[in-house]
N, C-alpha and C positions, 0 to 999 in steps of 0.2 A: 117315555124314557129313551134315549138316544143310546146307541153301543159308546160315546165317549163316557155316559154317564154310566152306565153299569162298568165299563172298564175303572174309570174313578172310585166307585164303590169297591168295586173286588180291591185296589192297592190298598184304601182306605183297613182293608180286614186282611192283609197281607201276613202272611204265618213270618216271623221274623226265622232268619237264618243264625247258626250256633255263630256264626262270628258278629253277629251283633249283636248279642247276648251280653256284652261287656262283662265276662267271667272273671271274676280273681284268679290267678295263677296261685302256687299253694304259698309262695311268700307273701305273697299279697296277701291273702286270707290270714297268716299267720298273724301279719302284722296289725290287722284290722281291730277296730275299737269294736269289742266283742257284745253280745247280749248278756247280760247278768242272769242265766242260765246256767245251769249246770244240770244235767240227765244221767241218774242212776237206773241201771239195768239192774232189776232184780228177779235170780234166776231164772232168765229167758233162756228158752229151750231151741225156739228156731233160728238157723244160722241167715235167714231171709229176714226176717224180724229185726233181727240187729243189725243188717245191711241197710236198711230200711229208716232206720233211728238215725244211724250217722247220715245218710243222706239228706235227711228232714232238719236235723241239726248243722249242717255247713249251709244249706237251704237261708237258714235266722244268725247263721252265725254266732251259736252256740258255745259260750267257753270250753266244755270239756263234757264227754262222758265218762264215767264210770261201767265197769263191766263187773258184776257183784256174782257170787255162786257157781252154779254151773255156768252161766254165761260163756259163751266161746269169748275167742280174742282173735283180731287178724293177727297173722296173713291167714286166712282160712276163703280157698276159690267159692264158695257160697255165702259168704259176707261180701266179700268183693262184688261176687254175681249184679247183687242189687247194690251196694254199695258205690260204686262206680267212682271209685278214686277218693269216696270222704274220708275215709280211714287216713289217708297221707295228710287230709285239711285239718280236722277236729280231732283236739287233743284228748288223749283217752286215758285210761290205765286202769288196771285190775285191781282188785280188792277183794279180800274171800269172802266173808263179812260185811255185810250191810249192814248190820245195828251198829258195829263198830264204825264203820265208815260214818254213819250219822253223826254218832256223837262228837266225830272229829270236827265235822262239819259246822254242826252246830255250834262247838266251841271258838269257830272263826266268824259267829255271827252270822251265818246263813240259814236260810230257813228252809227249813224239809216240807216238802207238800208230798204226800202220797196223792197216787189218782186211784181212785178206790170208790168200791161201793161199799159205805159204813155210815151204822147210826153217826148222826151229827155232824154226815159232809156240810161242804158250801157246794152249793152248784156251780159249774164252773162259772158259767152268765154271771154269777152274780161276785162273784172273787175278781176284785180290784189288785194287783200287784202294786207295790211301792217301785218307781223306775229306780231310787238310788238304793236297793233293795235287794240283795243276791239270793236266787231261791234256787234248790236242787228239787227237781221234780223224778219222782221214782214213781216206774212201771214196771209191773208186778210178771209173774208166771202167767203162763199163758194158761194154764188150769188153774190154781189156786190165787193167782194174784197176789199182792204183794205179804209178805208175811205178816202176821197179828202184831208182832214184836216191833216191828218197823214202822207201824201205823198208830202204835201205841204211842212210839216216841216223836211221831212228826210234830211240826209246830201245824198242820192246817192237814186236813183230806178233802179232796177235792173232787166231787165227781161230775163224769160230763152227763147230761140231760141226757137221757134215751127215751123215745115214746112208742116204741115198738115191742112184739113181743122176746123178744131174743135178750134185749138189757146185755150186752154184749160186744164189744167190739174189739179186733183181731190189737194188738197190744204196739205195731206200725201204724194201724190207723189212729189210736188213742193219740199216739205219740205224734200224730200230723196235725189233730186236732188241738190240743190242748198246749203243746210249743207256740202253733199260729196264735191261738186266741193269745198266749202272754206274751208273744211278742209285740203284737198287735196291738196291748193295752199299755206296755213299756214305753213303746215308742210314740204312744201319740200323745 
């Protein structure tokens, strides 16, 4: 191998630079033809957690979150921390009440997935989304996970495969997995 050919190989693996990132500016994102997503926060407690969700959500291009219970709201400097500007792209708004937020939801034809561990989940692998199909996916408390009442009422619970011993994961990673995987089924 010749130095022009390992120089070829390194551009060929070139880390790309933030300006050729081709980013949406936040009207642009505004205006974009959205994911049939919708993300319910239910009672999340860390203000990093929920920085974390709006970012993974402007990420897919997320219609909107929900911030349910105690859930902070921005402007708060540790949403933002990890956030990094999604709070201005992904449409949000509060709501005290998550089972009421459901049924509202529900009454406009959308359909509630809890991500939960519960008798009679679907595994996620195996949960096909409908594309012309609006679904709101709710992540639970970072100790208790989503409430009984709210899991009761969903139309699907959905839990992701773990084969380790902990059965566990931080409720930002849930939320990076399980957005990716329905976006990733929507769209193809």
């Amino acid at each position: 191998m010749t130095i022009n050919d390992i120089f070829a190989v390194m551009e060929m693996n070139r880390k790309l630079k933030n300006s050729e990132l081709d980013r949406k500016t936040v009207t642009e994102f505004k205006e974009a033809k959205k994911t049939p997503l919708i993300i319910i926060l239910d009672n999340i407690r860390s203000l990093n957690n929920i920085g974390s969700v709006f970012r993974t959500a402007d990420a897919f291009l997320v219609k909107k979150i929900y911030l349910c219970g105690i859930t902070a709201t921005p402007p708060h400097k540790d949403i933002q921390k990890t956030a990094l500007g999604a709070t201005d792209t992904v449409d949000w708004e509060y709501c005290q009440n998550t089972l009421d937020l459901v049924n509202i939801l529900q009454s406009k034809n959308i359909k509630i997935l809890s991500i939960e561990q519960a008798e009679n989940a679907i595994m996620l692998n195996n949960f096909n989304p409908k594309s012309d199909q609006t679904y709101a996916v709710i992540f639970g408390n970072e100790v208790k996970g989503v409430q009984q009442e709210v899991v009761s009422a969903s139309n699907t619970v959905i839990e992701i495969p773990q084969y380790g011993s902990k059965h566990s994961l931080n409720i930002s990673v849930s939320a990076g997995v399980v957005i990716w995987d329905l976006f990733s089924k929507i769209k193809s």
